[in-house]
C-alpha positions as CSV (number, residue, x, y, z in Angstrom):
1,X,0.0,0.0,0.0
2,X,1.6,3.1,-1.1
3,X,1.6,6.2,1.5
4,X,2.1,9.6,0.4
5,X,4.7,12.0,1.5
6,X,4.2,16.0,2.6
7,X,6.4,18.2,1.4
8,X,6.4,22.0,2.1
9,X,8.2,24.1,-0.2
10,X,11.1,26.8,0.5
11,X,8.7,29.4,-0.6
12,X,6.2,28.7,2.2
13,X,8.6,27.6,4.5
14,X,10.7,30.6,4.3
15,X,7.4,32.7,5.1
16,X,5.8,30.5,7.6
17,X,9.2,30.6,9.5
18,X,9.7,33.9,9.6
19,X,6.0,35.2,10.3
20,X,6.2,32.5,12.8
21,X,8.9,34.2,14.7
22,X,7.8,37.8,13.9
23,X,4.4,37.6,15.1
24,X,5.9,35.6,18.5
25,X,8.0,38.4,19.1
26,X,5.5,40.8,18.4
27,X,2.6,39.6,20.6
28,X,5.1,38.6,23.3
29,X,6.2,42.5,23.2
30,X,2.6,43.9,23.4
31,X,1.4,41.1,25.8
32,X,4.1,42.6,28.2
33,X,3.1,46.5,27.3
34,X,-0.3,45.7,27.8
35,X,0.8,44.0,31.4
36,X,2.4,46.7,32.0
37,X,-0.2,49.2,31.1
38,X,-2.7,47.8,33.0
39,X,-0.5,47.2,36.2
40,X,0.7,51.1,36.1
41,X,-3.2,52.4,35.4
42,X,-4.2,49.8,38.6
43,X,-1.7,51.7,40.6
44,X,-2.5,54.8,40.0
45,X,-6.3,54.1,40.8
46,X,-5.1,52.1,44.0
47,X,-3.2,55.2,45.0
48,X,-5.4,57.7,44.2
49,X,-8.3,55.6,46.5
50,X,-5.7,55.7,49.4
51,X,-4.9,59.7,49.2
52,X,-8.4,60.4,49.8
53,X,-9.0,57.5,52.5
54,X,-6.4,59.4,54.2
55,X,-7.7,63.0,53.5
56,X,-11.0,61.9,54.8
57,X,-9.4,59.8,57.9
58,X,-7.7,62.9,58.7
59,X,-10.6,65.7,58.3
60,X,-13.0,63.4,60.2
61,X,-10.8,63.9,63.5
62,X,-12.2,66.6,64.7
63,X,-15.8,65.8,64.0
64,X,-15.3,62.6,65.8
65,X,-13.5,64.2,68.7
66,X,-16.3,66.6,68.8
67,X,-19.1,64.1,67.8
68,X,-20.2,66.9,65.4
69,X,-21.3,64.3,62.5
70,X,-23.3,66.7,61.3
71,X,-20.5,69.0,59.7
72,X,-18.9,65.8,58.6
73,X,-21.7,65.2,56.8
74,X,-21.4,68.4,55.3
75,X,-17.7,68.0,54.4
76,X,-18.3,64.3,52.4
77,X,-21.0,66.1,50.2
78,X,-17.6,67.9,48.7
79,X,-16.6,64.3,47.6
80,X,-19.1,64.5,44.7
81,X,-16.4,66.4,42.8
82,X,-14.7,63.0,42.7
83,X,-16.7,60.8,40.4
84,X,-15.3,57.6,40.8
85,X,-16.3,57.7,44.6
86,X,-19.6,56.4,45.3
87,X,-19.8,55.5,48.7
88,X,-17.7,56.5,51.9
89,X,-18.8,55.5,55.8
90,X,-17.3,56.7,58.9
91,X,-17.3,54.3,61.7
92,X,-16.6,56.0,65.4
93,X,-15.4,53.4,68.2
94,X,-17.1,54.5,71.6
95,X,-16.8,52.8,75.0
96,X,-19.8,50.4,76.4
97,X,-19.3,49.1,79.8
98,X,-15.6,49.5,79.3
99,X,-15.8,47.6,76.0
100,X,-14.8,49.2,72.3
101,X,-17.8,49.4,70.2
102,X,-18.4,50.6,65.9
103,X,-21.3,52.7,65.8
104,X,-22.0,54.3,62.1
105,X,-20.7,58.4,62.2
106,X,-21.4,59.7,58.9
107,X,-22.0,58.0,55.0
108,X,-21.5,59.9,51.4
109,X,-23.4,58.3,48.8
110,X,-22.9,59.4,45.1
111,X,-25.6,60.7,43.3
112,X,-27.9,57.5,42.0
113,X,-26.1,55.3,44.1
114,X,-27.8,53.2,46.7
115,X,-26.2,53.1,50.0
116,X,-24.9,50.1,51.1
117,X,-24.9,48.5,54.7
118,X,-22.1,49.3,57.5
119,X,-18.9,47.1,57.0
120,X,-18.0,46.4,60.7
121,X,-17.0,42.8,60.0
122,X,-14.7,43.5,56.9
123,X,-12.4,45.9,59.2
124,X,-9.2,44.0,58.7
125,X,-9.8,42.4,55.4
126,X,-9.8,46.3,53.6
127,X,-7.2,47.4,55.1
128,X,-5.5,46.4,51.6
129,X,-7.1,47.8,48.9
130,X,-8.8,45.4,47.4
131,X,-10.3,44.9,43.4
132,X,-14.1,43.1,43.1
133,X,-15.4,43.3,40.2
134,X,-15.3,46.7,38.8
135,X,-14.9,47.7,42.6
136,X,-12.6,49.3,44.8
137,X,-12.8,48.7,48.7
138,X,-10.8,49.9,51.4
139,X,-10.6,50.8,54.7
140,X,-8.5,53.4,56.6
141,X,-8.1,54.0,60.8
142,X,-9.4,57.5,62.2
143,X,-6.4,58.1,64.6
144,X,-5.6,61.3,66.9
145,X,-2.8,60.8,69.5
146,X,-1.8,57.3,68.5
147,X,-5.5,56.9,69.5
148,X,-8.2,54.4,66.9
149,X,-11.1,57.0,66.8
150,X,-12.6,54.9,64.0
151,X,-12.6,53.8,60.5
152,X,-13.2,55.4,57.3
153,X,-14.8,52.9,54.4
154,X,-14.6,54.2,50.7
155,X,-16.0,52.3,47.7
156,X,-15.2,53.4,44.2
157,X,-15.5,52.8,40.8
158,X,-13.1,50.4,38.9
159,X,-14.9,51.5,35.3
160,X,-11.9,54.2,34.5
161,X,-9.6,51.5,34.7
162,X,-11.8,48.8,32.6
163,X,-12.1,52.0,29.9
164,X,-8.3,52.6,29.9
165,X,-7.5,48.8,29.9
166,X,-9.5,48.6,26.7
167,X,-8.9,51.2,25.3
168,X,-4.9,50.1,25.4
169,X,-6.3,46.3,24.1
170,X,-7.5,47.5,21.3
171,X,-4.4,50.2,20.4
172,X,-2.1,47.5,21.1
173,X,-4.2,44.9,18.9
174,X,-4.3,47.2,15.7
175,X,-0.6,48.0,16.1
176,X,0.2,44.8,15.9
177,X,-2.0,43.6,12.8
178,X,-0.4,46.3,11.4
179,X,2.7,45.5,11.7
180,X,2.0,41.8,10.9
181,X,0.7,42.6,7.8
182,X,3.6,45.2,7.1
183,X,5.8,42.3,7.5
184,X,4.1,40.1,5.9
185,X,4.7,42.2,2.7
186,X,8.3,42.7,3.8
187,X,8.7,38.7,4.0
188,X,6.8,37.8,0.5
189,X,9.2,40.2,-1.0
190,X,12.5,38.9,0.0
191,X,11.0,35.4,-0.7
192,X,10.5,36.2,-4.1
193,X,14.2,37.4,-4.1
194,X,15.9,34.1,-2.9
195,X,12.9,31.3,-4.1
196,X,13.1,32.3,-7.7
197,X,16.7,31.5,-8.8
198,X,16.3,28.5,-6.8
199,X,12.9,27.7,-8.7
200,X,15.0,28.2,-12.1
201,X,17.8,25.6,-11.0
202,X,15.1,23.3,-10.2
203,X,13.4,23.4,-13.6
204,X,17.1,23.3,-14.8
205,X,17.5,19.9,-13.0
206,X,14.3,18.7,-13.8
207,X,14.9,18.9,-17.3
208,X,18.2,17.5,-17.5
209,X,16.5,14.6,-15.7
210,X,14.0,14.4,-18.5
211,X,16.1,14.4,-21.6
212,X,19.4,13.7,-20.4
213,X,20.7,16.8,-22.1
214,X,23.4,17.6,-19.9
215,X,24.2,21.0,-22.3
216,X,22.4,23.4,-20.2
217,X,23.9,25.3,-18.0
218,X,22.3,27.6,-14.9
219,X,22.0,31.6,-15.1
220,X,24.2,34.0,-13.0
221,X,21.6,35.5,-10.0
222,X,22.6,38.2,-7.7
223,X,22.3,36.5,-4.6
224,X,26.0,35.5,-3.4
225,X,25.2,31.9,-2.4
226,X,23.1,31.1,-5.2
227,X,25.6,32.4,-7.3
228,X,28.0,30.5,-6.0
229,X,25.6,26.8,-6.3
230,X,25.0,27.9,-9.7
231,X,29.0,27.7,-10.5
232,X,29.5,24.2,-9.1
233,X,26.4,23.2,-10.5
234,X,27.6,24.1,-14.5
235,X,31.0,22.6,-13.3
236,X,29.7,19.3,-12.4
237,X,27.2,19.6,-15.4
238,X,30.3,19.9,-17.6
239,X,32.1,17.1,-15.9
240,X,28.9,14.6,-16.1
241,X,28.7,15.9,-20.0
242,X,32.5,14.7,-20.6
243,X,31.7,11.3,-18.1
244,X,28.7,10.0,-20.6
245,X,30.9,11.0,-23.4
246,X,33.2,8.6,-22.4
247,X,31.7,5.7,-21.3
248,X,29.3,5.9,-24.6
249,X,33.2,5.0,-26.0
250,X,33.7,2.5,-23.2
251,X,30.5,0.7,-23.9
252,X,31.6,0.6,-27.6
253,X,34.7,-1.3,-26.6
254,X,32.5,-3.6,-24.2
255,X,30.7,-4.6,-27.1
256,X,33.3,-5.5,-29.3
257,X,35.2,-7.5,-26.4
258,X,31.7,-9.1,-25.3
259,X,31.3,-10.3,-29.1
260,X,34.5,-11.7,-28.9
261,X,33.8,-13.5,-25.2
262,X,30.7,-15.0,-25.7
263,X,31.8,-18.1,-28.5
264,X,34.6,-18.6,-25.2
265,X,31.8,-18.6,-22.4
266,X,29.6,-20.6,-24.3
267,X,32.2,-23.5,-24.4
268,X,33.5,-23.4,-21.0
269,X,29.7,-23.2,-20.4
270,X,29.3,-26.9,-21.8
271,X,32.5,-28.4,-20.3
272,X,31.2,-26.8,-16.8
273,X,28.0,-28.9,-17.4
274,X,29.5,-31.8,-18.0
275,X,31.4,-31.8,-14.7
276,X,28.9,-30.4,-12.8
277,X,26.8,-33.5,-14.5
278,X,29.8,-35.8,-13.1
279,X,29.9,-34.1,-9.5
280,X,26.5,-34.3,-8.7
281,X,26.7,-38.2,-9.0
282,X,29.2,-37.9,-7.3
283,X,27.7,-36.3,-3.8
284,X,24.5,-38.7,-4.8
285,X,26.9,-41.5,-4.0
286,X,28.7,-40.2,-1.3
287,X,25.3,-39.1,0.2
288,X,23.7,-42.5,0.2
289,X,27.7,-43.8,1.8
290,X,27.1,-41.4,4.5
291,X,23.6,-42.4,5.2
292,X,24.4,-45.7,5.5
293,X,27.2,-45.0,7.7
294,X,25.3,-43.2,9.9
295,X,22.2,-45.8,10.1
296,X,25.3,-48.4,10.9
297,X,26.3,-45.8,13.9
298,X,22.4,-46.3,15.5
299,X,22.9,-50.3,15.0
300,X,25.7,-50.2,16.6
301,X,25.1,-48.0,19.6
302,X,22.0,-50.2,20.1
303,X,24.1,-53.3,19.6
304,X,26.1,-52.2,22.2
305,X,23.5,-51.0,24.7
306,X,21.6,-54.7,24.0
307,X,24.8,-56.7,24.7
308,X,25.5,-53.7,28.1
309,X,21.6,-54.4,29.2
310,X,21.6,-58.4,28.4
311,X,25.0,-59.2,30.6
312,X,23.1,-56.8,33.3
313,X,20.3,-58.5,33.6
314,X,22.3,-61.7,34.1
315,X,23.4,-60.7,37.3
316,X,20.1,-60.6,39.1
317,X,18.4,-63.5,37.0
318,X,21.1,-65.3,38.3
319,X,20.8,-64.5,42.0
320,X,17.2,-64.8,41.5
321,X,18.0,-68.9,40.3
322,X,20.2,-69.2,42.8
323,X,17.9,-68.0,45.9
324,X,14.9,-70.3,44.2
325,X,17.3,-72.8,44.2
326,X,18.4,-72.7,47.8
327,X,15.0,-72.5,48.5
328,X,13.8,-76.1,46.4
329,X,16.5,-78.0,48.3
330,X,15.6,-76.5,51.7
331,X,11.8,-77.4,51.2
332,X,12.5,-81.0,49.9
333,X,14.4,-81.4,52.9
334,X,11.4,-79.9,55.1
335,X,9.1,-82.2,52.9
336,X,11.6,-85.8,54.2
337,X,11.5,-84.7,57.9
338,X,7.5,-84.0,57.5
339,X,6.9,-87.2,56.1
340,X,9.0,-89.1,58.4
341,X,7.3,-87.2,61.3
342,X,10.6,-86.2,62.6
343,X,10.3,-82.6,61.8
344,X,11.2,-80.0,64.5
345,X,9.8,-76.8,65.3
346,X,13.3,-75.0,65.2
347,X,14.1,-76.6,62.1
348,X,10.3,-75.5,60.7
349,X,11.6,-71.8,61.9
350,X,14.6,-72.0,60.1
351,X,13.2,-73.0,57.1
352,X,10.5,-69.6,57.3
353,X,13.4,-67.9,58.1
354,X,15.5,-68.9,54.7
355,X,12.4,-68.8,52.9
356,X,11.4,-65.2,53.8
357,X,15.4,-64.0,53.3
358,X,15.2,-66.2,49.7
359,X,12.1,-64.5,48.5
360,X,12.8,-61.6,49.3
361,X,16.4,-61.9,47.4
362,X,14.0,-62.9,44.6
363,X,12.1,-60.0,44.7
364,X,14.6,-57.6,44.9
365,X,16.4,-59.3,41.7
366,X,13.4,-60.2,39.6
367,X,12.2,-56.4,40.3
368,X,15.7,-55.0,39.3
369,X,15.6,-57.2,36.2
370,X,12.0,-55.8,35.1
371,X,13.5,-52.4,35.5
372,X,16.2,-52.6,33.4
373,X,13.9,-54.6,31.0
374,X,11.5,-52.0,30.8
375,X,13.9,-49.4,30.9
376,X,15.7,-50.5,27.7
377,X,13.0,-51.2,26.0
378,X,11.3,-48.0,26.5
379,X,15.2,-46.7,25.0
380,X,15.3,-49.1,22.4
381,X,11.7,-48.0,20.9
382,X,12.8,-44.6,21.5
383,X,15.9,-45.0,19.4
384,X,13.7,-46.4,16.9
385,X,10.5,-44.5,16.6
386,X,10.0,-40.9,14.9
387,X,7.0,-40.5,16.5
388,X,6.1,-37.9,19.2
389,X,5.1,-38.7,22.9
390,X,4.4,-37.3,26.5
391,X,7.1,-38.0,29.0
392,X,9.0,-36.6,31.8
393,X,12.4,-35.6,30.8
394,X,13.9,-36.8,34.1
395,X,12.1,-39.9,34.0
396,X,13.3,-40.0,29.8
397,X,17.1,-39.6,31.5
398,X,16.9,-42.0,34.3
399,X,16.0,-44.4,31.7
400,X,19.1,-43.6,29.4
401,X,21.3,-43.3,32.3
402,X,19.8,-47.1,33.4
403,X,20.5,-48.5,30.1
404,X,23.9,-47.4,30.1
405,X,25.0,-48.9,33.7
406,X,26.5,-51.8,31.7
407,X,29.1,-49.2,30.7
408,X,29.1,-47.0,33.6
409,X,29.5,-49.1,36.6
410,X,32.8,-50.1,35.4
411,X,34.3,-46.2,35.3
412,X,33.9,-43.7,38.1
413,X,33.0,-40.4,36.3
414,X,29.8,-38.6,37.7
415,X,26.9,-38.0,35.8
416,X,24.6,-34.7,37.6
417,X,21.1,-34.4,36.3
418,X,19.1,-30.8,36.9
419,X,16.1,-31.1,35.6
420,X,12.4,-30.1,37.5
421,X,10.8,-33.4,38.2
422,X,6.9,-32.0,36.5
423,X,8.6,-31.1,33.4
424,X,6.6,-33.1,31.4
425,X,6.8,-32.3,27.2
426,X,5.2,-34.0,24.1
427,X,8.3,-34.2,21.7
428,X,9.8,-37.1,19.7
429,X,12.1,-39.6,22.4
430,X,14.1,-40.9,20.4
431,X,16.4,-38.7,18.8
432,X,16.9,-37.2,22.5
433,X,18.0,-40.8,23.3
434,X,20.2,-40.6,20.6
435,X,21.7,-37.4,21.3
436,X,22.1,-38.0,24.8
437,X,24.1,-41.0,24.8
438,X,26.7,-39.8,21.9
439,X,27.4,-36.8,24.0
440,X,27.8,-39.3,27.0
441,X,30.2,-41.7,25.4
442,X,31.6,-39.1,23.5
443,X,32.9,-37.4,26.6
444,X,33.6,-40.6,28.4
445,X,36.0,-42.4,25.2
446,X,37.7,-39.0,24.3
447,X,36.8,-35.9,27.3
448,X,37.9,-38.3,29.9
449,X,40.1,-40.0,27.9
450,X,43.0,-40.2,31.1
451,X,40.8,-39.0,34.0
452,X,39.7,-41.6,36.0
453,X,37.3,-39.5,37.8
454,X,35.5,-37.1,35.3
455,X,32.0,-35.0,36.4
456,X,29.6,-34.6,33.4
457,X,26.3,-31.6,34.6
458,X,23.6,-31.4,32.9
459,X,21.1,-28.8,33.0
460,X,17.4,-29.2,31.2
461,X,15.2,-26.1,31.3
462,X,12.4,-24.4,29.5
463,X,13.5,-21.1,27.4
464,X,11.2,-18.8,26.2
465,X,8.0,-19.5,24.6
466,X,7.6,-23.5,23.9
467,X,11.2,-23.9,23.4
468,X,13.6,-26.2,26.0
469,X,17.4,-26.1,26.6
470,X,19.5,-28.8,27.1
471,X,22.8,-27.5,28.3
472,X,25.7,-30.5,28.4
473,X,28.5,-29.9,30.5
474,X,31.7,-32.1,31.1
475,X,35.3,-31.5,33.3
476,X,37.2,-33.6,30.4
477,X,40.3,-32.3,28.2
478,X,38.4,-30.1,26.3
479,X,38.3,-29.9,22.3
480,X,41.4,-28.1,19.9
481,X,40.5,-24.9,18.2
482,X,41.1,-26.7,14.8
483,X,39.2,-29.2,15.6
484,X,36.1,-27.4,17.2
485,X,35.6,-25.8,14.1
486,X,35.0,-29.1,12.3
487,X,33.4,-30.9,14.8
488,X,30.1,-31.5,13.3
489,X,31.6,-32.8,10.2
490,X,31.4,-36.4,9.2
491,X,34.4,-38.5,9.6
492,X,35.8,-35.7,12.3
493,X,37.7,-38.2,15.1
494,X,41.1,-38.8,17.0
495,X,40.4,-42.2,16.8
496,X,41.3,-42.8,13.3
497,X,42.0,-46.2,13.3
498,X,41.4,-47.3,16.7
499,X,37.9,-47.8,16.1
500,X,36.1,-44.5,15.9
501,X,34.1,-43.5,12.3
502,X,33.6,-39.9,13.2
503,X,29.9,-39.8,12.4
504,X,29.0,-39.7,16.2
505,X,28.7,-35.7,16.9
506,X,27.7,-35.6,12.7
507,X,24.7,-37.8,13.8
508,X,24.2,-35.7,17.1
509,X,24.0,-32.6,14.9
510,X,21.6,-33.7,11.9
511,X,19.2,-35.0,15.2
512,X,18.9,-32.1,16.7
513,X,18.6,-29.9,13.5
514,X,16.7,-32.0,11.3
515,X,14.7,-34.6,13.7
516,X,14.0,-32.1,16.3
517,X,13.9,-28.9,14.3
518,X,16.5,-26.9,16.9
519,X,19.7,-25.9,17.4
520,X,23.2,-26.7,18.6
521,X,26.5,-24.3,19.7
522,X,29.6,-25.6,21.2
523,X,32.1,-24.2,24.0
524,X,35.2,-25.5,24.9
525,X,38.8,-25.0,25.5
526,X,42.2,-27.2,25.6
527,X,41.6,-28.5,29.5
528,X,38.6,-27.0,30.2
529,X,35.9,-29.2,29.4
530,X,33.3,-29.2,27.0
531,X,30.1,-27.7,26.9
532,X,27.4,-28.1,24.7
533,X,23.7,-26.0,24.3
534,X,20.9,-28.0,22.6
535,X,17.4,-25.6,22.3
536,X,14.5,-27.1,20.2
537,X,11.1,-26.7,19.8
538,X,8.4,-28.6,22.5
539,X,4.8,-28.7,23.6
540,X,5.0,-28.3,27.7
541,X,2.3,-30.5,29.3
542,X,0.8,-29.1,32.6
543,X,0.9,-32.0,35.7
544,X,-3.0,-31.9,36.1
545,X,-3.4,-33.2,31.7
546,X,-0.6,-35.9,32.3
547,X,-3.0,-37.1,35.6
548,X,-6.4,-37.2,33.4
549,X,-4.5,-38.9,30.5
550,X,-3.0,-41.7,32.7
């Protein structure tokens, strides 16, 4: 789905820009004027109010002292002059039962104003000026001989200051339209100055692009910088012009050898296809040696493990023949004494005795023998089935390790399994088996090659999301740097000739990347050990499905 691309052009960038930051600057500049303005007019008013609170505090001294409010009445009438003033109280403090008390003195209310009621309560909250509205408030003490005789309230009339605050708006406002559209003009005109000769080397460009005429050259322009472009621009137009000319001649020349070539290429071109004819059957054949070779590697290993499990086995069959034995002779005995009525209750005891130690000898044997049994068979269709199954990957490894005791027992190396009991996947068995015991006699006929006691760790873990890790560790002599490279190669040994074929880690590799769909890495050093990290795809299976299934 195609999506289409905005451009903006110099032309309207250049003006948006630079309106952009003009008309910031300019309303950031009146914004502050107009602040300013209306602080210094809200000043003035606030200051004015106060001069006559204090005029009135003072000339209402005497009528308080004298409690003459009628001539202060007459003296507030001479506020009407003032026409912002609309009301004015005066409050006189007298003395009841030895307590201060307001009482109203006098009141001037402008012409058409109502009067308002006495402001006792508000005493201490005007003694700042204070802005309602389109209302001034404030209140001013009456003192004579750092003596309170009252309060003076006055109320006027914020409108002067709403008239000059518009008033400056709109002044402000048309100055700067004005002067935005003043630049605006400005900016259009030096637009046009520096967008045109650019617009004429773009048309230049667009129609060498069209008909690869490279002939054309760009016109001189009187802006410095342009100027300048324009030079390299016919200099690079001249040097493309001579370029094409010459390799027009070079491709002449490529034709002519080309001609020449292609009679060569086209017999090398059949003897190629006759070898490749002869290489392919080749690989076909060494392919199907390979497979073969590596199929003979499974026989074997399971010849071996058969032979390993079958002389195991042996051991408590044997015991177990031996104890049933014992135990025929002891109870024909029994049988003689009971028929010739000469049998003893001590030699009765003995014989339960035997017979319980016997059976139980049996037991133990016949039980061990059905484990390994089971075990290797469970191995041994593993190893032979493709198929996917749920199991418990410690169980799955107590079974290889079980089948391999035959080989085992004899060394002392130590095999550590870390794996979570209730991991329990559905994946294919055997190519695990497979990989498993490679890596385990891989470590034991070569890693621990002259260590009599060697420690192989192995740690099984779920990575991500339905993915598991098998990480294979062992304490052995480690691999060569030339040889780690190679390892996964077929026919890759240090047993040449002492019995090794070198398809064991080539079989462990095409199992875990072909049969299992994963991956394998290597890690190892000269006397450091091996290590070896195996991550494939699996399904988990939660505890409570493997419960219903079984």
């Amino acid at each position: 789905m195609s999506r289409k691309t905005r451009f903006l052009s110099i032309k309207s960038l250049f003006v948006w820009v630079v309106m952009a930051i003009t008309t910031l600057a300019l309303v950031l500049a009146t914004s502050i004027s107009l602040i300013t303005q209306i602080s210094s007019y809200k000043k003035e008013l606030i200051d004015e109010v106060n001069i006559y609170a204090e005029l009135i505090s003072r000339n209402a001294t005497s009528s308080i002292q004298f409690d003459d409010n009628l001539t202060e009445e007459e003296n507030l009438k001479g506020l009407s002059v003032a026409e912002f003033i609309e009301n004015v109280h005066i409050y006189k403090i007298d003395q009841v039962d030895s307590k201060e008390q307001l009482t109203f003195f006098a009141s001037y209310n402008k012409s058409g104003i109502a009067p308002i009621t006495a402001m006792y309560d508000r005493i201490d909250e005007l003694a700042t000026p204070k802005l309602t509205g389109s209302l001034f408030e404030v209140i001013r003490p009456i003192r004579a001989n750092d003596r309170t005789l009252g309060y003076v309230y006055l109320r006027s009339s914020a409108r002067a200051l709403d008239e000059l605050t518009l008033n400056s708006v709109l002044i402000s406002v048309s100055v700067l339209v004005v002067t935005i559209i003043a630049c605006f003009i400005l900016t259009l005109s030096l637009q046009r100055a520096i967008t045109d000769p650019i617009g004429q080397l773009v048309n230049l460009v667009q129609r060498i692009s069209r008909q690869k005429d490279y002939s054309g050259r760009a016109d001189k322009t009187s802006i410095k910088e342009l100027d300048i472009l324009a030079d390299s621009f016919n200099d690079m137009l001249e040097r493309t012009q001579e370029h094409m000319q010459g390799q027009a001649e070079a491709e002449n020349e490529q034709r002519r050898l080309q001609a020449s070539l292609e009679e060569k290429v086209n017999q090398r071109t059949t003897a190629l296809k006759e070898a490749n004819q002869e290489l392919i059957q080749t690989l076909e054949k060494l392919h199907q040696f390979q497979r073969q070779m590596v199929q003979n590697e499974k026989m074997a290993s399971l010849g071996d493990m058969v032979a390993g499990v079958a002389h195991e086995v042996n051991t408590p069959i044997g015991l177990g023949v031996t104890a049933s034995t014992m135990m025929l002779d002891r109870l024909n005995s029994l049988e003689k004494e009971f028929e010739g009525k000469s049998l003893k209750a001590s030699t009765l005891s003995k014989f339960i005795a035997e017979g319980q130690e016997n059976l139980n000898i049996i037991y133990r044997n016949l039980n061990r023998a059905a484990e390994l049994i089971s075990s290797f068979k469970q191995v041994a269709v593993d190893q032979s089935s493709e198929n996917s199954r749920v199991f418990s990957f410690a169980q799955l490894m107590d079974e290889i390790l079980l089948s391999m005791r035959p080989k085992l027992k004899k060394l002392h190396h130590n095999i550590n399994l870390h794996c979570a009991d209730d991991l329990f996947i559905e994946t294919k068995a055997g190519p695990i088996n497979q990989i498993m015991i490679n890596l385990i006699m891989n470590s034991i006929i070569h890693g621990f090659e002259f260590v009599d006691t060697g420690q192989i760790d192995i740690y099984i873990e779920m990575v991500g999301e339905g993915k598991i890790s098998i990480v294979y560790k062992d304490n052995g002599k480690g691999i060569p740097e030339h040889l780690r490279k190679r390892i996964f190669d077929p026919f890759v040994t240090t047993k040449r000739g002492q019995g090794g074929s070198g398809l064991g880690m080539h079989l462990v590799y095409n199992l875990v990347t072909q049969a299992l769909n994963g991956s394998i890495s290597i890690t190892s050093e000269e006397s450091q050990g091996v290590e070896f990290q195996i991550i494939f795809p699996v399904k988990r299976i939660d505890t409570d499905e493997v419960a219903k299934s079984s």
